[in-house]
C-alpha positions in Angstrom: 0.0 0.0 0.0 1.1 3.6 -0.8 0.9 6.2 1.4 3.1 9.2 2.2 5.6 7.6 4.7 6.4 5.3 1.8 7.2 7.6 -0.7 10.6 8.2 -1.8 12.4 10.4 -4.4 14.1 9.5 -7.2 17.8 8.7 -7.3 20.0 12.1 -7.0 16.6 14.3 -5.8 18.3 14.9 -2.6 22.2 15.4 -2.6 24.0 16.3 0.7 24.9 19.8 1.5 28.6 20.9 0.8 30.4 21.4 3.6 33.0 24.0 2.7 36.0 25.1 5.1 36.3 21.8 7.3 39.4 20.8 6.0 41.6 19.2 3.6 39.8 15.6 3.7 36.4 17.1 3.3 37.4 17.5 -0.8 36.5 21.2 0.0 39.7 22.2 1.2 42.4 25.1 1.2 40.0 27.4 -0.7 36.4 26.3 0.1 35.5 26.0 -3.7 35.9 29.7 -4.1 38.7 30.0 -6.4 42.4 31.7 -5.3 41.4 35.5 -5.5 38.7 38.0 -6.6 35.4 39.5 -4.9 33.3 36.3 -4.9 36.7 34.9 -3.0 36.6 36.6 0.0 34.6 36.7 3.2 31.0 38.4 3.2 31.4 38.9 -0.5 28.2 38.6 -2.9 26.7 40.2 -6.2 23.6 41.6 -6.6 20.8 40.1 -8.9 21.4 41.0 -12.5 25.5 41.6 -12.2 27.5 40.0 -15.0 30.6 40.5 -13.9 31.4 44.2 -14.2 30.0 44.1 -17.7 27.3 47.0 -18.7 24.1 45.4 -16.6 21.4 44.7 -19.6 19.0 46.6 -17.4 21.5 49.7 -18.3 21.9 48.8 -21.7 18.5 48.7 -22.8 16.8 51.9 -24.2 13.7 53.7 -21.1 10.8 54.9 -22.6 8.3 57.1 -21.2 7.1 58.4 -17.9 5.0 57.6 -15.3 3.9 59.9 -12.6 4.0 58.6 -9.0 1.1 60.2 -8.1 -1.3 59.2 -11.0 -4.7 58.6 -9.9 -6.0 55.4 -11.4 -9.8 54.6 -11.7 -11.5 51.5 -12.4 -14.1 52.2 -15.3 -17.7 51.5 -15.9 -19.6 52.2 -19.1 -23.0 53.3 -19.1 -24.2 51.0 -21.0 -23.4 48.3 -18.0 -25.4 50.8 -15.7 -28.9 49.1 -17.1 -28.7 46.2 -15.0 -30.2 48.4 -12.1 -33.6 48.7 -11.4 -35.2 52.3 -11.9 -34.7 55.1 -10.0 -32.3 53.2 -7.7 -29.4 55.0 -6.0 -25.8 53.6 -7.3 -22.7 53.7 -5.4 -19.5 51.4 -5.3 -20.6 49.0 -3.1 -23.5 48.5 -5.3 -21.0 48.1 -8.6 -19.1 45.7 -6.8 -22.0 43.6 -5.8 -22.9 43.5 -9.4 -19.7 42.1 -10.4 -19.1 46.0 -12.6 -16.0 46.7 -10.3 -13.7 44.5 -8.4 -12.3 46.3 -5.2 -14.3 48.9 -3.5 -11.4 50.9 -2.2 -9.9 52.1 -5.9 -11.6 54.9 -7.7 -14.5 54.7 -9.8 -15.1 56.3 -12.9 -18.4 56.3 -14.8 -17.4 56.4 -19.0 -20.2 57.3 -21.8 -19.8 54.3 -23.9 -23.1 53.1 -24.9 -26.7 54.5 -23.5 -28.5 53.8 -20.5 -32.1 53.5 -20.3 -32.9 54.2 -17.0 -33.0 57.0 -14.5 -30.6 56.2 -11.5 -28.3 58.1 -8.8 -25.2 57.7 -9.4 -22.0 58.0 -6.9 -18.9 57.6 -7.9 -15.2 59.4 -7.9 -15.3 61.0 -11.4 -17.9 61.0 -14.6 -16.6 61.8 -18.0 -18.8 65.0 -19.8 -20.7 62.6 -22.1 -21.7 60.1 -19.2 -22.9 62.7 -17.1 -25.0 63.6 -20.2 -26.6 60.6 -21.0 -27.0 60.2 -17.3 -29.4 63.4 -17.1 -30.5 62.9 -20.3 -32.1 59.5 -18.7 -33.6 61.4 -16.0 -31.2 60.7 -13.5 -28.5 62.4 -11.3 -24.6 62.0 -10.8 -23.2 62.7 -7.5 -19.1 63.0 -7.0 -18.2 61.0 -3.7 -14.5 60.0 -3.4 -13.8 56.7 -2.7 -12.2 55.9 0.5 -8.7 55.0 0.6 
């Protein structure tokens, strides 16, 4: 019967640790398996991720593109058309998008985008509204209401 005390590795899975600096008989001796001289040679020496041996890093030689400002404020977007799935005249804030499966966290932005047409008069709270969704918004009888999101 198999079970997990049974189960063993195959051949060469588990090798035993090197045991550097104990000594000539170890087969690790004088040196430790360093080398004779150079950084990685001595004691407390070690390279960062990426070095290649003092040539240009690639992370240097590749050409940077573009900017991105650190305090950018990034929404998660809803079209109006997605809106519809409300019933009439109800009132519309993140929790509720969120519930409807329209937005994923409740604790990033919101921003409401015109894309499409709603057909139904709601109350609308979110962070931001673009001009043509707060159009069709009003233009479907209902209201739009800025309410920052907390963070």
């Amino acid at each position: 019967m198999i079970n997990l005390s049974s189960l063993k590795g195959p051949n060469g899975a588990r090798k035993r640790a090197k045991r550097t600096g104990r000594g000539y008989a170890s087969g690790h001796g004088k040196t430790s398996c360093k080398g004779n001289k150079g950084a990685n040679a001595r004691s407390g020496a070690t390279t960062h991720i990426g070095f290649e041996g003092g040539q240009m890093p690639l992370i240097r030689r590749i050409p940077k593109r573009g900017f991105t400002h650190a305090e950018k404020e990034v929404f998660q977007v809803v079209n109006t058309e997605k809106l519809n799935v409300f019933e009439k005249n109800a009132v519309v804030g993140i929790d509720e998008l969120v519930k409807k499966g329209l937005v994923r966290r409740n604790d990033i932005p919101v921003k409401i985008l015109g894309t499409g047409d709603i057909t139904i008069a709601l109350t609308i709270k979110a962070d931001a509204f673009s001009k043509s969704a707060k159009a069709k918004i009003e233009k479907a009888g209902g209201k739009t209401d800025i309410v920052p999101s907390p963070r």
